[in-house]
C-alpha positions as CSV (number, residue, x, y, z in Angstrom):
1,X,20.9,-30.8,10.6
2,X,23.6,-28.4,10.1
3,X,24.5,-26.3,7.3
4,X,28.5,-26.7,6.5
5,X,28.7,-24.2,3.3
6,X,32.6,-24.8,3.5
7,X,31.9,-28.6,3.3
8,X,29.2,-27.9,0.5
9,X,31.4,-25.9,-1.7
10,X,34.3,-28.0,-1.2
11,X,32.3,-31.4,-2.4
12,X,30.9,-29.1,-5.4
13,X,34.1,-28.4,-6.5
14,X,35.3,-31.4,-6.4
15,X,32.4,-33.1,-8.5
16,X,32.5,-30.2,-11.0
17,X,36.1,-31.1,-11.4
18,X,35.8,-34.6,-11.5
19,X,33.1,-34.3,-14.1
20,X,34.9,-31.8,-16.1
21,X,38.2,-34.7,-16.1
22,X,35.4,-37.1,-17.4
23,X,33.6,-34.8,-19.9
24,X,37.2,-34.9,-21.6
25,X,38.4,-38.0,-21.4
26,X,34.8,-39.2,-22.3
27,X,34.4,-36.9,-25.3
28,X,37.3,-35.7,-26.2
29,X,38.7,-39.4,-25.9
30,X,35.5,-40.7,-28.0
31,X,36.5,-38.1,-30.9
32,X,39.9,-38.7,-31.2
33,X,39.0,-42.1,-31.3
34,X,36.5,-41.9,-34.0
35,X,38.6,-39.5,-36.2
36,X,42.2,-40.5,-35.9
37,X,42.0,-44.4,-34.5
38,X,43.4,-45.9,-31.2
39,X,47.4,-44.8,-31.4
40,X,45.9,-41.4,-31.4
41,X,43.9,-41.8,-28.5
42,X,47.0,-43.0,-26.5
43,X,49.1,-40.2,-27.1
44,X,45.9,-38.0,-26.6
45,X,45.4,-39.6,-23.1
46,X,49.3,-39.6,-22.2
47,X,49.1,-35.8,-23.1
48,X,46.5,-35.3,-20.5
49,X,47.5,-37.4,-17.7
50,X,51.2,-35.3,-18.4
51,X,49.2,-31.8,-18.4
52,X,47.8,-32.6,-15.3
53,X,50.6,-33.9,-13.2
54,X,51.8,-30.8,-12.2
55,X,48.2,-29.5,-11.1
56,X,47.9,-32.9,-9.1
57,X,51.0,-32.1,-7.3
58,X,50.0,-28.4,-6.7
59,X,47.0,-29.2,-5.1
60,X,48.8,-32.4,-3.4
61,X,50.8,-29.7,-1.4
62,X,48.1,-27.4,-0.5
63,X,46.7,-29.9,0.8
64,X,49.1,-31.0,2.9
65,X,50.1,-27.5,4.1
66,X,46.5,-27.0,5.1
67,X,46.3,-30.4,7.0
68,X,49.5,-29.0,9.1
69,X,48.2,-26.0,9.7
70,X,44.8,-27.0,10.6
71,X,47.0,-29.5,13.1
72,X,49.1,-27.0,14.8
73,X,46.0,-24.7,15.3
74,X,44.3,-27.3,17.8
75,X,47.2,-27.9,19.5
């Protein structure tokens, strides 16, 4: 068995993330559903999926960029 830490930090990051992203559509989502009604919680929802387009795209080209470089290195 061998012992990636890269590959083990990577995979916690990503399920801290994706459970942070649930946490707030889960929560946040159930409160402004409970307290303002379901128009609310549309708008709330198309506010967050906006806010996070542009971090989607940043990390969409990092990745990228460190796919190509990763390439290039082997060859």
């Amino acid at each position: 068995m061998t012992r990636d830490l890269r590959r083990y930090a990577r995979q916690t990051t990503i399920r801290l993330i994706i459970g942070a992203i649930l946490l707030i559509f889960l929560v946040g989502g159930g409160l402004i559903l409970y307290f303002y009604g379901s128009g609310a919680l549309a708008m709330g929802i198309l506010c967050f999926i906006t806010g996070l387009t542009p971090v989607v795209l940043i990390v969409l080209i990092l990745t990228l960029l460190e796919w190509i470089v990763k390439r290039e290195r082997n060859n």
